[in-house]
C-alpha positions as CSV (number, residue, x, y, z in Angstrom):
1,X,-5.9,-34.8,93.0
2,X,-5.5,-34.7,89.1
3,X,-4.2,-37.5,87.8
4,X,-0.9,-38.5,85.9
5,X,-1.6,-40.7,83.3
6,X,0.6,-42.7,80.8
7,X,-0.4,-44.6,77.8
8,X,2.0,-47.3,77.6
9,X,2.8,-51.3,76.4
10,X,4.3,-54.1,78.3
11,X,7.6,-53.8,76.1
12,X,8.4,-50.3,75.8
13,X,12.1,-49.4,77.7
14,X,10.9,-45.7,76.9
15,X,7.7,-46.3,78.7
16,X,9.9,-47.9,81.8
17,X,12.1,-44.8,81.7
18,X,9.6,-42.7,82.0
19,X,7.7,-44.1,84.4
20,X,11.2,-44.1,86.5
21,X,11.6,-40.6,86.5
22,X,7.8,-40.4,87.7
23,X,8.8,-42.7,90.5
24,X,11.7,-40.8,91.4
25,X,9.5,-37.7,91.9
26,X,6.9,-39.7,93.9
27,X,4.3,-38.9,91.4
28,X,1.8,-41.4,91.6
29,X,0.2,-42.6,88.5
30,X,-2.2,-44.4,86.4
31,X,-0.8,-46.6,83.6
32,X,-2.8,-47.5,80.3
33,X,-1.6,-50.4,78.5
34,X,-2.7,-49.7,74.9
35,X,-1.4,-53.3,73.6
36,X,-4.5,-54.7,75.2
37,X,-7.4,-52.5,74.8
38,X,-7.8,-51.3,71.3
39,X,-10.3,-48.4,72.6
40,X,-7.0,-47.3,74.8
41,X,-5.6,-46.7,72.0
42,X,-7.5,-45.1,70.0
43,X,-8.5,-42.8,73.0
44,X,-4.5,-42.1,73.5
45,X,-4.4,-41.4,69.6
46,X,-7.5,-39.0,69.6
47,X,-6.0,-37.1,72.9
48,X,-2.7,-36.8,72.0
49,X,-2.8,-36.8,68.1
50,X,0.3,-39.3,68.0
51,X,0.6,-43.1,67.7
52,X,3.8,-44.1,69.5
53,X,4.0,-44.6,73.6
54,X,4.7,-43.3,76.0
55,X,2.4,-40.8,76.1
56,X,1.8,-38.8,79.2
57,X,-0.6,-36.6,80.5
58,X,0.5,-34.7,83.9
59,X,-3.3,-33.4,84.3
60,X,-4.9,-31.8,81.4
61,X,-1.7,-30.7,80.1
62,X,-0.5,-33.1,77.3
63,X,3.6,-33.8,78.4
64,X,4.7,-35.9,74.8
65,X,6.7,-39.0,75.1
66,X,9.4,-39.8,77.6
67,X,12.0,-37.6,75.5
68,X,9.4,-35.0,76.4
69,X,8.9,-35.5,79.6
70,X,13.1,-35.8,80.7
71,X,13.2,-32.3,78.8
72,X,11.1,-30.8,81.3
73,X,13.0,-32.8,84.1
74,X,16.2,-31.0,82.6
75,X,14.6,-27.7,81.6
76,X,13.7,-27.7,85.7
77,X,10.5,-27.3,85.0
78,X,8.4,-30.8,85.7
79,X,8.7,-30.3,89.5
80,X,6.4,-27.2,88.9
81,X,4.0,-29.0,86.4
82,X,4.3,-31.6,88.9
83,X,3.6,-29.8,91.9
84,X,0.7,-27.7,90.6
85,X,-1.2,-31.3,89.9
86,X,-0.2,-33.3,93.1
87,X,-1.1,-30.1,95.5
């Protein structure tokens, strides 16, 4: 299974909201916390080239933030992204 991944701190409502939606969808997934490992997050800042969290990664492909990832939700098309990694 490819993994969902989200780059995240403790104190983040955008982070929580997006990690609902996940939840909702019964996507399991691995959570970073960036505000204790400084490697994290410079890892999440070489992979997705942006310095603010959330940032998610629904496989290899790079989803944004949480604003990012509730336009796909509304776009219909995370199911899909979703269901091609989770298969």
């Amino acid at each position: 299974m490819t993994e969902i991944i989200i780059y995240s701190t403790r104190i983040c409502p955008y982070c929580d909201r997006a990690k609902q939606l996940l939840r909702k969808k019964n996507a399991p997934f691995t959570e970073v916390f960036i505000d204790e490992d400084a490697d994290k997050r410079i890892e999440m800042e070489q992979r997705s080239h942006r310095r603010t969290v959330p940032q998610i990664f629904i496989g290899d492909t790079h989803v944004g933030g949480c604003d990012d990832l509730y336009a796909l939700e509304h776009a219909g098309k995370l199911d899909e992204l979703l269901k091609s990694v989770l298969s």
